[in-house]
C-alpha positions in Angstrom: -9.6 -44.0 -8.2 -10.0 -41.5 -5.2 -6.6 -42.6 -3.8 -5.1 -41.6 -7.0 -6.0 -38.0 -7.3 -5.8 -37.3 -3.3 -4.4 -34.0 -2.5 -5.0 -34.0 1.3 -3.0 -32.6 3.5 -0.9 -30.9 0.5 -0.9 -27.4 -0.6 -1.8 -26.1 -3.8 1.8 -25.2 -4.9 3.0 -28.3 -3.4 0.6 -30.4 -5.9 2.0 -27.7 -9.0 5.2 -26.4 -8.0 7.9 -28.6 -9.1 10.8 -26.1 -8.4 13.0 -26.2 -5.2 11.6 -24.3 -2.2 13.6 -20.7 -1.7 16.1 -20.2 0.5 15.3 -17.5 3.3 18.0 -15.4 4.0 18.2 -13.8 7.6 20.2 -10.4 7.3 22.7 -9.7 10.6 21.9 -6.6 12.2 24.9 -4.2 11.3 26.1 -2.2 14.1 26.7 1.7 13.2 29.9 3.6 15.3 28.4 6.9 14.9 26.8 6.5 18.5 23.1 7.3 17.8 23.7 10.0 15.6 21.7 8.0 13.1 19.1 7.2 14.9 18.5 10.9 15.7 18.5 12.0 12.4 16.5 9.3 11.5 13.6 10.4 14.1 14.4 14.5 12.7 12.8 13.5 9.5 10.3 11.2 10.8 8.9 14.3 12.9 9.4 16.2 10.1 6.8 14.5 8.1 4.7 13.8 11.0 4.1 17.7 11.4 3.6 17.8 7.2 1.0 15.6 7.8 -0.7 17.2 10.9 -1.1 20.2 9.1 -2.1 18.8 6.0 -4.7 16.6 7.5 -6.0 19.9 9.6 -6.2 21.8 6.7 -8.2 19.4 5.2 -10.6 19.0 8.2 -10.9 22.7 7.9 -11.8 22.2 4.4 -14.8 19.6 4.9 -15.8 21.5 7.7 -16.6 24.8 6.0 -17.7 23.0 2.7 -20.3 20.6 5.3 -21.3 24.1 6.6 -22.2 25.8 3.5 -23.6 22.4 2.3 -26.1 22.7 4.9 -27.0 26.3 4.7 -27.4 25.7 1.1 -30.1 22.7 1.8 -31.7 25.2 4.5 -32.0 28.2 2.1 -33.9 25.2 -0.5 -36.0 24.1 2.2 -37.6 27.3 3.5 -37.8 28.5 -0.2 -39.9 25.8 -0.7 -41.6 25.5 2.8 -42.7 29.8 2.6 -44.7 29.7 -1.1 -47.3 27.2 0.5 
């Protein structure tokens, strides 16, 4: 019976996949004539959105850190208003 039902060695959409395997396509490189220009406008934008994200993400730490900062002179204002009627 076990020699029936073995499945070792054999992956699971080998033992239910009854379909042909798909063909992988390799795509060719194309080669441009423009003589970089791509490329350099390809990096323009990518600094572009580099420097939107810098100053997003700094403007965000700026956020946190005054928000963490009032958060904490909120807790102390609670803890010596409850530390002072003793």
């Amino acid at each position: 019976m076990e020699g029936l039902n073995n499945s070792y060695g054999t992956s699971w959409a080998d033992q239910w996949d009854d379909g042909p395997d798909p063909i992988s396509v390799v795509p060719q490189k194309k080669r441009s004539n423009n003589n970089g220009t791509g490329a350099a406008k390809y990096k323009q934008k990518v600094g572009d959105g580099f420097d939107k994200t810098k100053s997003v993400a700094s403007t965000g730490l700026k956020k946190v850190k005054e928000g963490t900062s009032v958060g904490f002179q909120w807790i102390k204002s609670k803890y010596h208003k409850t530390t002072q009627k003793r």
